[in-house]
C-alpha positions in Angstrom: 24.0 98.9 69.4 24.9 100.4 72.8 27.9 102.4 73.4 31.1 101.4 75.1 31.3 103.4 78.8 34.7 103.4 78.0 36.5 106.3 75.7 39.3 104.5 73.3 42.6 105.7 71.8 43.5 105.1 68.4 47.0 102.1 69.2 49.1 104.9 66.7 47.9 107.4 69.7 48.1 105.0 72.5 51.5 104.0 71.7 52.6 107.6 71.4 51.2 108.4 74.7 53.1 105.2 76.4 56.8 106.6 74.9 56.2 110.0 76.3 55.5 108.6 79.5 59.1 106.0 79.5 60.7 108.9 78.4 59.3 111.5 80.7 60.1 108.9 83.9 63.8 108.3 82.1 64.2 111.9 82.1 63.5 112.9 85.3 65.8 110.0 86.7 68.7 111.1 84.8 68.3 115.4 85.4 67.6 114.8 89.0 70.8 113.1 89.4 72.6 115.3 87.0 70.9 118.2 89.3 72.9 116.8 92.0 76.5 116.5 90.6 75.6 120.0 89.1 74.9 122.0 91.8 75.9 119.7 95.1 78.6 120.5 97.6 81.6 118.2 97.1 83.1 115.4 99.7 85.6 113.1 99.7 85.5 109.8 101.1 87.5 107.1 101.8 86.5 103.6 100.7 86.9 100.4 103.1 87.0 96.8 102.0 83.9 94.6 101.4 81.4 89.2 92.8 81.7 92.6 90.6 79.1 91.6 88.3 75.8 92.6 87.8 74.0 90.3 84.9 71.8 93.5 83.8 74.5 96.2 84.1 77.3 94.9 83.9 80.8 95.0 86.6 80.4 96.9 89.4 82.7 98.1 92.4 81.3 97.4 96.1 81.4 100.1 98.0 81.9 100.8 101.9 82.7 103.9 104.4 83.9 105.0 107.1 80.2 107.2 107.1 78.8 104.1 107.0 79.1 102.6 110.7 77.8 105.7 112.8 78.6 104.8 116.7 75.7 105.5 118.9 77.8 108.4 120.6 77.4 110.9 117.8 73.6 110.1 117.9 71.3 113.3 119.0 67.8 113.9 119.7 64.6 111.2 120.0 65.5 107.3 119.2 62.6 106.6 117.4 60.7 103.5 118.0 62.2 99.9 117.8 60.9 98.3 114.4 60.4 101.0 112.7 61.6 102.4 109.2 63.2 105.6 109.3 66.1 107.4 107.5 69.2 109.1 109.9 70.6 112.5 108.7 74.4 112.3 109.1 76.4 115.4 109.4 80.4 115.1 107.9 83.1 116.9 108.1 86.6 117.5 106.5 89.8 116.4 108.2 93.2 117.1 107.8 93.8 114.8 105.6 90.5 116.0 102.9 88.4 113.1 103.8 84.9 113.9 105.4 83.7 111.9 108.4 81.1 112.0 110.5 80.6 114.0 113.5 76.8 114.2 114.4 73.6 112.4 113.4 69.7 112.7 114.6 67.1 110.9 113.9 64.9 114.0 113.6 67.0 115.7 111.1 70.3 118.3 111.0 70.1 121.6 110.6 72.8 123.0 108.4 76.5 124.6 109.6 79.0 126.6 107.9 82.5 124.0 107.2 79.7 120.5 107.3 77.2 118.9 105.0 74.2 116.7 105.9 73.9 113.5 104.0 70.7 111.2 104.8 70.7 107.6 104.8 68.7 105.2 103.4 65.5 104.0 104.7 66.6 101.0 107.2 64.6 99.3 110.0 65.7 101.0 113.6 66.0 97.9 116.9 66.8 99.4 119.6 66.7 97.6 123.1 64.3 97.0 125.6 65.0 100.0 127.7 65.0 101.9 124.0 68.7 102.2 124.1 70.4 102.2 120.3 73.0 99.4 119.5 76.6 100.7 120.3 77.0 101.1 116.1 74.5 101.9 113.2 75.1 100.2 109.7 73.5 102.7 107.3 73.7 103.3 103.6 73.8 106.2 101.5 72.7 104.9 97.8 76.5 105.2 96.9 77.7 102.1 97.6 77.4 100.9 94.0 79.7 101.8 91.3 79.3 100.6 87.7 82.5 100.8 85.4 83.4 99.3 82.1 83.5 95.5 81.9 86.3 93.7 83.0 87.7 96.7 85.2 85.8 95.7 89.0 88.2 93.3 89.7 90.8 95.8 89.9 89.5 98.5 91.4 88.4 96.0 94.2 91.8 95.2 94.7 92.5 98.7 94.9 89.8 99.1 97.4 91.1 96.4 99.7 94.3 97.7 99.2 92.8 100.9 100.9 94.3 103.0 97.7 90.7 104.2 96.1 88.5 107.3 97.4 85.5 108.9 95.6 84.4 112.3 95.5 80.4 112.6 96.1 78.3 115.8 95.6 75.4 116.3 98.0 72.5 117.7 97.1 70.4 120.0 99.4 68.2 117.3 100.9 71.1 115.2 101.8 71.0 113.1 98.6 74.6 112.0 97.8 75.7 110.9 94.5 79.2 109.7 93.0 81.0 112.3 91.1 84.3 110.5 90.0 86.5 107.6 91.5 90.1 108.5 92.6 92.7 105.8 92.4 96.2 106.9 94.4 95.0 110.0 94.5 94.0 110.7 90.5 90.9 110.7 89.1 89.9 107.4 86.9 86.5 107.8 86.3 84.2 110.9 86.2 80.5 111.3 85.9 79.8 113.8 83.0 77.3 116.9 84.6 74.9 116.6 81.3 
């Protein structure tokens, strides 16, 4: 009889080993956002208008900002080339009124500035022209457009959002991670994310 090239684990050991791993990868998902509402610098933004309902995970609010469209005017540095994925780092800052918008963004990264905090996009595909000129506006996204609340409660909070009467406070993490700390409705909180 030969032996197997192969070493074996006992399926008691094997299946031990698999739910460390799924909860070891669970983990770190939930602490590194948790890390972020912890210890990130708070903004507030205001929401614009954009079905609630997410078969997996049940209603969810659609989320859009002011951040979100960044004109090609506030745009610094290198435009990198056209086709290419890259991520934009967006500096904001707080009006008068307590919401953050941007002021700057570079394509090559922001350092930081006392009174501003750097959020960075998602990954999205740059086209810029032939002459390598940007578009007169980016479309970017932050991973915050997305909000899941208790079922049966999207609908209004869309309408609330069209109605231009819901804001959310995000934390910001040091790389420029944003996540949602709570939603504000006519100016009170409604829903808060617990720090863990």
């Amino acid at each position: 009889m030969t032996e197997s090239r192969f070493f074996r684990l006992p399926p008691l050991v094997a299946a031990i080993v698999a739910a460390a791993l799924q909860t070891a990868v669970i983990g770190y998902v939930v602490e590194s956002r948790a890390s972020i509402l912890r210890n990130g610098a708070d903004i507030r933004l205001k929401t614009m208008p954009v079905d609630p309902r997410d078969l997996l995970r049940g209603d969810y609010v659609t989320l859009s900002y002011p951040i979100s469209t960044i004109p090609k005017s506030i745009v610094t540095g290198a435009v990198p080339q056209s086709g290419a994925r890259v991520r934009l780092d967006v500096r904001v800052r707080p009006g008068a009124d307590g919401l953050w918008t941007a002021t700057e963004a570079s394509f090559a990264g922001l350092a930081p500035q006392e009174g501003s905090v750097v959020l960075r996009t998602q990954p999205f595909e740059i086209y810029s022209s032939v002459d390598g000129e940007l578009p007169d506006t980016l479309f970017v996204q932050y991973g915050i457009e997305r909000y899941y609340v208790p079922e049966g409660e999207g609908r209004a909070l869309e309408s609330a959002r069209n109605a231009e009467e819901l804001e959310i406070e995000a934390r910001v993490a040091r790389d420029g991670t944003p996540q949602i700390a709570r939603l504000i409705l006519k100016g009170e909180p409604v829903y808060e994310e617990p720090l863990y």
